[in-house]
C-alpha positions in Angstrom: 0.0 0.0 0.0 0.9 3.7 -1.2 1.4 5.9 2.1 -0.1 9.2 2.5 3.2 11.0 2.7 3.9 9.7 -1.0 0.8 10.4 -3.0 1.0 13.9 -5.4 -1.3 16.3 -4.4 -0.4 19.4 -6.5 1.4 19.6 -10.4 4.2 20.9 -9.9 5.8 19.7 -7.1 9.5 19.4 -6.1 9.9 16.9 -3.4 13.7 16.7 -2.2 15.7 13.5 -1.4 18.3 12.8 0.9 19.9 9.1 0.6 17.0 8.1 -0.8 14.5 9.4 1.8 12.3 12.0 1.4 13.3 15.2 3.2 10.6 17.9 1.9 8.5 18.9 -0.7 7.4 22.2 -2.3 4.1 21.6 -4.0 2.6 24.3 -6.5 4.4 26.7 -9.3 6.9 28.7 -7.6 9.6 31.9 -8.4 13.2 30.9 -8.8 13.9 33.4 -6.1 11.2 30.6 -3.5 12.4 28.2 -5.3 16.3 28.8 -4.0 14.9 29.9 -0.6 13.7 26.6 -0.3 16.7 24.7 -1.6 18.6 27.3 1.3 16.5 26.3 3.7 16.5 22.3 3.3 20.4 22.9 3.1 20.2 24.9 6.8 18.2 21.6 7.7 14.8 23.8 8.1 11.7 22.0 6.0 9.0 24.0 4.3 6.9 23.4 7.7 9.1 24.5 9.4 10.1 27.8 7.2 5.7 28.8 7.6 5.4 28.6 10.9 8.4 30.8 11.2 6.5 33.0 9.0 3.1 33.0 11.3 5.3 33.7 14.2 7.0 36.5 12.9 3.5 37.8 11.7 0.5 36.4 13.6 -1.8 38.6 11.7 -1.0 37.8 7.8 -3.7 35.8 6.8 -1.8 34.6 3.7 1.0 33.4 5.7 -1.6 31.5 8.0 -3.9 30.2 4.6 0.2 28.5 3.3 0.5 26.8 6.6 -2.7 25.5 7.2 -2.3 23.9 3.4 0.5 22.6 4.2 -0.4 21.2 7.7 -3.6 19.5 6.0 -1.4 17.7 3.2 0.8 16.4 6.5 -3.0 15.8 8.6 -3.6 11.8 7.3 -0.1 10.4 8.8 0.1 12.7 11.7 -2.0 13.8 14.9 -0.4 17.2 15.6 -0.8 18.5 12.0 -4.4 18.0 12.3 -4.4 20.0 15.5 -2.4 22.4 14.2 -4.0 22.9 11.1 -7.7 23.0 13.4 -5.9 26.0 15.1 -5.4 27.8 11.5 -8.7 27.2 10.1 -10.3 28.7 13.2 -8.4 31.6 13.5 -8.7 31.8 9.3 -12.3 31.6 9.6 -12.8 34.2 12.8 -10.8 36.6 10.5 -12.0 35.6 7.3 -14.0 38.7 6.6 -11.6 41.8 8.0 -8.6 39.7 6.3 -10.3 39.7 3.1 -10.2 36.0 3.1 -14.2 36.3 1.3 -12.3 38.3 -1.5 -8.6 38.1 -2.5 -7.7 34.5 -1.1 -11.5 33.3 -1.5 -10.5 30.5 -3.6 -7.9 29.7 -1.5 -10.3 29.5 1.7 -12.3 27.6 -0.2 -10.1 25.1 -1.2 -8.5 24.9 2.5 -12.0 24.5 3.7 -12.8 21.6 1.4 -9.6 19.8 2.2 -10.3 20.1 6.1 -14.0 18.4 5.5 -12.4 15.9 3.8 -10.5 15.0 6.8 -12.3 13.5 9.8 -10.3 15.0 12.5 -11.1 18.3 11.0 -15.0 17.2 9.2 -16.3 18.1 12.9 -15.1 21.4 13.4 -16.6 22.4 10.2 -19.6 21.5 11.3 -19.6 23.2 14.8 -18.9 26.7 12.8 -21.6 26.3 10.4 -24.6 28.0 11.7 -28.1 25.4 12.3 -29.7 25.1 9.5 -33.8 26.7 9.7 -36.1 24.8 11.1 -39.1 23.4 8.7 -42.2 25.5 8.7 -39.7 28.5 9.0 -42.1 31.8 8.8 -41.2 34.8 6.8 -40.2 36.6 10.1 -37.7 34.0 10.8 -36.0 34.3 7.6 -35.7 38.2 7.7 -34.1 37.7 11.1 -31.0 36.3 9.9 -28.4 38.2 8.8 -26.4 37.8 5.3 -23.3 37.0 7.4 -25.4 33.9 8.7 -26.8 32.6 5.2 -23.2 33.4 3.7 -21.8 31.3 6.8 -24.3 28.6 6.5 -24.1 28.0 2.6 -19.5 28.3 2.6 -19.7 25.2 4.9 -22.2 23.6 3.7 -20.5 23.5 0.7 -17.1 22.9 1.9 -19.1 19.6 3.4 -20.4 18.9 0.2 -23.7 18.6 2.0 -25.7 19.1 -0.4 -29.1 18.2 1.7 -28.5 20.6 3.9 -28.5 23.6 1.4 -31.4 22.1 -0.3 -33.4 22.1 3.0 -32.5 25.9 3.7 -33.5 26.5 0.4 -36.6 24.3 1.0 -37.3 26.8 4.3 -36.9 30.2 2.3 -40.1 29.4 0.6 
């Protein structure tokens, strides 16, 4: 059986060997100028991991550089515990900031896909769900429709479609009647 760790999961990727081990890899179309970063870096005996959490320490408040590491701890999530955790710790702070760190605009696709990946995981399924606000009860009345806000809907259908849950929209739908 194929591990985890070996599978591709983005074209291009540059995974880096030593003695016929695999020491790191650096998935996606990069510059040069990353590109020799990273080969720095692996030869200072720091891995990409280790090189974005760096980056989230030295700024806790870039959401980019939290978006790369989250990605990064979801690709490590099915063969170890702590990335899971870790990555849990991203998405949540990601998703409390998604809207003044313009997370619904500039990286949308990006949060999107992060999101996605995390439901696909079922450490990380579960928090998904906790964040995704309940869906309308059936027999909803007009008044209880005006009383949510467009941050709730917006909230409600993002997850639900990260969850590919596609009952649950249909039901909200179903309750907007």
């Amino acid at each position: 059986p194929q591990s985890m760790s070996s599978l591709t999961t983005s074209i291009p990727l540059v995974i880096a060997y030593r003695n016929g081990s695999e020491l790191d890899r650096l998935p996606s179309l990069r510059s040069a100028d990353e590109l020799l970063k990273w080969f720095d870096a692996i030869h200072g005996g720091s891995t990409r991991l280790e090189t974005l959490r760096g980056a989230v320490r030295a700024d806790p408040e870039s959401a980019a550089a939290r978006l790369e590491l989250a990605q990064e701890l979801l690709r490590r999530a099915p063969d170890a515990e702590r990335s899971a955790t870790e990555a849990r710790e991203q998405i949540l702070w990601l998703w409390e900031h998604r809207d003044d760190r313009g997370l619904t605009d500039s990286h949308s696709h990006q949060f999107s896909s992060l999101l996605r990946a995390a439901a696909a995981n079922p450490k990380l399924r579960e928090t998904l769900v906790s964040l995704r606000p309940a869906p309308l009860p059936p027999k909803t009345t007009p008044a209880d429709v005006r009383s949510l806000t467009a941050g709730q809907l917006d909230d409600f259908f993002t997850l639900s479609a990260a969850l590919n849950d596609q009952p649950a929209i249909a039901d909200m739908f179903g309750s907007l009647d």
